[in-house]
C-alpha positions in Angstrom: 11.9 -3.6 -30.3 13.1 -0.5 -28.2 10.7 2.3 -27.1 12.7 4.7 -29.1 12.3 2.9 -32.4 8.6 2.3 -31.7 7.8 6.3 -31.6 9.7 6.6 -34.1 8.7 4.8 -36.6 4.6 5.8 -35.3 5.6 9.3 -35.7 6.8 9.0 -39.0 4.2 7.4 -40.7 1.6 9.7 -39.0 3.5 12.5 -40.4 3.7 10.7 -43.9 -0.2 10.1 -43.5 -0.5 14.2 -43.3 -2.0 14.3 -46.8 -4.1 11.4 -46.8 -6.8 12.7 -44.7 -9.9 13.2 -45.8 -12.1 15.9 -44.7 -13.9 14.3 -41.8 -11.8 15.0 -39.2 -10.9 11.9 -36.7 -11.3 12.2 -33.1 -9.0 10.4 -30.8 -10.0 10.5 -27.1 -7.2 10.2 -24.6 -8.7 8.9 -21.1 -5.7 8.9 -18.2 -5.6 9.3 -14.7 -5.3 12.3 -13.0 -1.3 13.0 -11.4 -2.4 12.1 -8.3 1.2 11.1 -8.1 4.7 11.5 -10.0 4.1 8.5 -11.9 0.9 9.7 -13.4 1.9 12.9 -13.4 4.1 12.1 -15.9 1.5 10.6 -18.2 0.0 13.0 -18.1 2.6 15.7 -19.5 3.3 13.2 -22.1 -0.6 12.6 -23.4 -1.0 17.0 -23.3 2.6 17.3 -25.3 1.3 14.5 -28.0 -2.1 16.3 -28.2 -0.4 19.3 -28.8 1.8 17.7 -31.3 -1.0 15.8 -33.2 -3.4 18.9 -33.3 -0.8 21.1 -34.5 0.3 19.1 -37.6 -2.9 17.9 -38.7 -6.0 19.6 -38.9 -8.3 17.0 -39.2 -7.3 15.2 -36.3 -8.6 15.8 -33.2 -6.8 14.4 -30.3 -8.8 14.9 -26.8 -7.3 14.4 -23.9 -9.5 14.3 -20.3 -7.9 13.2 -17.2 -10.1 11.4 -14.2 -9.5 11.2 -10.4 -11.0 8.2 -10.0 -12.7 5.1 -11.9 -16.4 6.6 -11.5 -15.0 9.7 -12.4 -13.3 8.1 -15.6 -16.4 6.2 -16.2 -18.3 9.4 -16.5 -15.3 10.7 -18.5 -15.8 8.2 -21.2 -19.4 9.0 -21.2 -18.6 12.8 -21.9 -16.4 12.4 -24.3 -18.6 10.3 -26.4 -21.6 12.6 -26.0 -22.7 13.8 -29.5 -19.7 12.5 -31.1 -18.1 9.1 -32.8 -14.6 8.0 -32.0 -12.4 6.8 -34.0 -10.2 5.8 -31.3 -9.4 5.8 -27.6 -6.4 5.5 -25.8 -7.3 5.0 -22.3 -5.1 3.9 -19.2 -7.8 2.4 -16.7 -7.6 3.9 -13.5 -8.4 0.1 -12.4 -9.3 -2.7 -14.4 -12.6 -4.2 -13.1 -14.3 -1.0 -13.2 -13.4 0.1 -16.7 -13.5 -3.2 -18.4 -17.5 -2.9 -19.5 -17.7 1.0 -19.8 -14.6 0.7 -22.5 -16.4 -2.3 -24.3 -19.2 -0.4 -25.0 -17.3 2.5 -26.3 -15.8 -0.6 -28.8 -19.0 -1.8 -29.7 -19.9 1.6 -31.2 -17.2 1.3 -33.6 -14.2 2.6 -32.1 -10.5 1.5 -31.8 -9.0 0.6 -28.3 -5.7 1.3 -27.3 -5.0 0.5 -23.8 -2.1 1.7 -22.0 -0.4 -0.1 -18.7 -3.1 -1.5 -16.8 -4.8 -4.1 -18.7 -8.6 -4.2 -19.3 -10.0 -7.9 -17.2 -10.8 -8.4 -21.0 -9.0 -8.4 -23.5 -10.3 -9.0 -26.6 -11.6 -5.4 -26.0 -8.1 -4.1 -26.7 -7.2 -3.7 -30.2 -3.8 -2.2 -28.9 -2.1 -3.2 -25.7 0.9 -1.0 -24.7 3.0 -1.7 -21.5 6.4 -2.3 -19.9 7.1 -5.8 -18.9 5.4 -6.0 -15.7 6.5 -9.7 -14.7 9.9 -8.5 -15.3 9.7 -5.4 -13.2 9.2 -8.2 -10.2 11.7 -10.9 -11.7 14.7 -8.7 -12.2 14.2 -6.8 -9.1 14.1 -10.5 -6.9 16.6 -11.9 -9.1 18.7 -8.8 -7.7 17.6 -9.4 -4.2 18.5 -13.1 -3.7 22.0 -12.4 -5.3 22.5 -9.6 -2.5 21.0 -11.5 0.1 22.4 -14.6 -0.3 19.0 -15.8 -1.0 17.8 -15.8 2.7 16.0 -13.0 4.8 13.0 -11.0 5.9 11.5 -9.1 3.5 7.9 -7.3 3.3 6.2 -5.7 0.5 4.2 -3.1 -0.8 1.7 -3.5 -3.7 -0.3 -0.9 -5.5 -3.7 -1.1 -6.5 -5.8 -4.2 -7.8 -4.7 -4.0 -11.4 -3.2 -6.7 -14.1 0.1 -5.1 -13.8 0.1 -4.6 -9.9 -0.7 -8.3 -10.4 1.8 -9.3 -12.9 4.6 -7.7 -10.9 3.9 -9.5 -7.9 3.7 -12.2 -10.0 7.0 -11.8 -11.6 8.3 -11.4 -7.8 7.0 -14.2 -5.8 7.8 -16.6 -8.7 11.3 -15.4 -9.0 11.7 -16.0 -5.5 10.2 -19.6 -4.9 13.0 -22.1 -4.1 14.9 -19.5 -1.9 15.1 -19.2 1.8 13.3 -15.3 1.4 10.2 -15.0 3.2 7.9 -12.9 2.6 6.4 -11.1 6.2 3.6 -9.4 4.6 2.3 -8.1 1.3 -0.1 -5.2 1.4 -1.5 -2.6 -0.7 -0.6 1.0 -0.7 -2.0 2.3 -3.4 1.1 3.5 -5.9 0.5 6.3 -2.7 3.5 7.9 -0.5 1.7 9.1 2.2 -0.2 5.5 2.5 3.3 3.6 1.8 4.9 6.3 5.1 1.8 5.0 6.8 2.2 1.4 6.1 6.1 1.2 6.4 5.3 2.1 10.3 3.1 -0.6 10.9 5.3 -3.2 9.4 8.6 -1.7 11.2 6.0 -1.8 14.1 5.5 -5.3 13.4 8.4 -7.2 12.6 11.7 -6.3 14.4 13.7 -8.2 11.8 12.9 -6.7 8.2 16.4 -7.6 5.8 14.5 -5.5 2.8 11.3 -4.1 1.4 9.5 -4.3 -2.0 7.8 -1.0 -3.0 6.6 -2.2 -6.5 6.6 1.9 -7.4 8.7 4.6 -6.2 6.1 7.0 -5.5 5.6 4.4 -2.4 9.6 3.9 -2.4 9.6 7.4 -1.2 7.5 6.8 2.1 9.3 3.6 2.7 12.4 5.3 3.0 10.9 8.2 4.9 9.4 6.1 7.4 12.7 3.7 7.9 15.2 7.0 8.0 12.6 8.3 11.0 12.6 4.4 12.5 16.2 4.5 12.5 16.8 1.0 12.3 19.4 -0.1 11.0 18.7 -4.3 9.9 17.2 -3.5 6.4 19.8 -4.2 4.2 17.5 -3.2 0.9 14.6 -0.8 -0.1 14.1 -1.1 -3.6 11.3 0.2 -6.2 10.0 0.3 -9.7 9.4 2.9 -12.4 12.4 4.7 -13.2 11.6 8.5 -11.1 14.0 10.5 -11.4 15.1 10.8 -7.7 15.4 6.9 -7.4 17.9 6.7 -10.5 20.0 9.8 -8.9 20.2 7.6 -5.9 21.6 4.6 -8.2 24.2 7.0 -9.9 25.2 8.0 -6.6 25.5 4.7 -5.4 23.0 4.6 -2.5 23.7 1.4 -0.3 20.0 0.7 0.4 18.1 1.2 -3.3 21.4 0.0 -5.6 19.3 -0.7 -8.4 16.0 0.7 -10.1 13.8 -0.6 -13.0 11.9 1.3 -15.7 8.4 1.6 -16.6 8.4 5.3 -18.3 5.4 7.0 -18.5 6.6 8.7 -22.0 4.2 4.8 -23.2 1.4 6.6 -23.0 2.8 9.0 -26.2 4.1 6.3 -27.9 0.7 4.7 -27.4 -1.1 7.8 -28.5 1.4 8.3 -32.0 0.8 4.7 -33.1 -3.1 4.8 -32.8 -2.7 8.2 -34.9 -0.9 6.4 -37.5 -3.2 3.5 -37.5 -6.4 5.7 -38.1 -4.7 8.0 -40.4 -2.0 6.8 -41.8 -3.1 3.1 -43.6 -0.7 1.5 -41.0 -2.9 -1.3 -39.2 -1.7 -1.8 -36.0 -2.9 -4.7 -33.3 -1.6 -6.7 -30.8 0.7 -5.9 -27.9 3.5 -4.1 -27.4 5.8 -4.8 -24.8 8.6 -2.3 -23.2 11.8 -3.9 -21.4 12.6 -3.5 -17.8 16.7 -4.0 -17.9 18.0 -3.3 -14.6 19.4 -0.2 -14.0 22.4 -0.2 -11.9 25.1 2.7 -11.5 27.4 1.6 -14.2 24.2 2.2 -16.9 21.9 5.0 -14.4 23.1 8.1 -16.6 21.0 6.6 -19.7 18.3 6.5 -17.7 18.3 10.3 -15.5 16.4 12.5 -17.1 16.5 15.3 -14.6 14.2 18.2 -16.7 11.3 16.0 -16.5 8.1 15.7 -14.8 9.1 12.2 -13.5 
């Protein structure tokens, strides 16, 4: 089931709900992470342009959205936006998912709906919606794509984000894909989805290792500093830099067919609207919705990168 038809299909039976509501008006709380990077920052655009959207059609829906630079900080959030209030529903994207697993369950056990968006609770029978791209396959494809260029043998080091379910199901989907093949792995860190801390750590492993064939930034915000720090290195043995998202700068670099970073995947952060029209219709629009909803991660290469450049946006 494509993203596309997904919205679509939420939005229109949200907008067919518009006269069913009743005079209570139903409060949707939207908890994301501040754009502490592109990533982010483009969840955020898309949770503020839903809002908008929502609020403006339908009177008796409130949809609030608060953003959180951290997971105390998002804890409190969830505190504050429950103050004084019920919810109806809450579409949160954990800012990690040990620290937000208990603090969301007892925003469930006061009656509320649960969407969760990307980075999975530790929990999840708290979720009563799960929306995400295919982590595992995020990792698969982009090894599958490595051992084919490779030959299946070289030096390669990696960069991991934070301790999340999908930083976990990417590596995952990676190290599986790569088992049986003569591709070892030098070093596996985290960077924290982070360019300046990628830049940093890109040094220490080019510092490191004087053999390094390619690199594994599982985000292209790190992607970014990796490529900064080997274009200052000027070495010339890695073969590969690749990433994982979909920004905008990587897939120009795939239409233009950049030798070192080939191929991108997606992993837009348009979800989090998507997420945020089908917990609308549920509430609103008799249209129960559970379970989990997962988005592809197709490899983008240049002969498909123009479906996938969006250059106007955020990300």
């Amino acid at each position: 089931m494509s993203r596309k038809w997904i919205a679509a299909l939420a939005a229109s039976t949200v907008l067919l709900a518009g006269q069913a509501l009743s005079a209570d008006k139903k409060v949707v709380a939207v908890s994301i992470p501040a754009a502490d990077h592109g990533w982010t920052a483009g969840i955020v655009y898309h949770a503020q342009a839903a809002a908008k959207e929502v609020n403006a059609a339908f009177p008796n829906v409130e949809v609030v959205v608060k953003t959180s630079p951290s997971a105390t900080a998002q804890v409190s959030a969830l505190e504050d936006l429950s103050a004084g209030r019920k919810l109806d529903a809450l579409v949160i994207l954990p800012y990690t998912s040990e620290e937000l697993t208990t603090p969301v369950k007892a925003v469930k056990d006061a009656g509320t709906f649960i969407t969760v968006v990307d980075r999975g609770l530790n929990d999840q029978s708290i979720q009563d919606l799960y929306l995400a791209g295919d982590n595992i396959a995020v990792g698969r494809n982009t090894a599958k794509f490595m051992i084919d260029k490779l030959g299946g043998k070289g030096n390669l080091v990696i960069l991991r984000g934070i301790p999340t379910v999908i930083d976990d199901e990417r590596i995952q989907g990676f190290q599986d894909a790569i088992k049986g093949t003569d591709l070892k792995v030098l070093d596996i860190q985290y960077a924290n989805w982070n360019s300046d801390d990628a830049f940093k750590l890109m040094q220490d492993y080019l510092a490191k290792y004087p053999q390094i064939d390619a690199v594994w930034a599982n985000d292209d915000d790190m992607l970014l500093g990796v490529l900064e720090a080997v274009k200052e290195s000027g070495r010339k043995d890695i073969k590969l830099a690749l990433g994982g998202n979909g920004m905008k700068d990587i897939v120009k670099k795939v239409i233009d067919g950049d030798t070192m970073t080939p191929v991108e995947t997606p992993y837009p952060p348009a979800m989090i609207k998507t997420a945020i029209y089908m917990t609308v219709a549920n509430i609103v629009g008799q249209a129960p919705v559970r379970g989990t909803v997962k988005l592809d991660a197709p490899l983008i290469t240049q002969e498909n990168a123009k479906e996938y450049y969006f250059p106007d946006s955020p990300f």
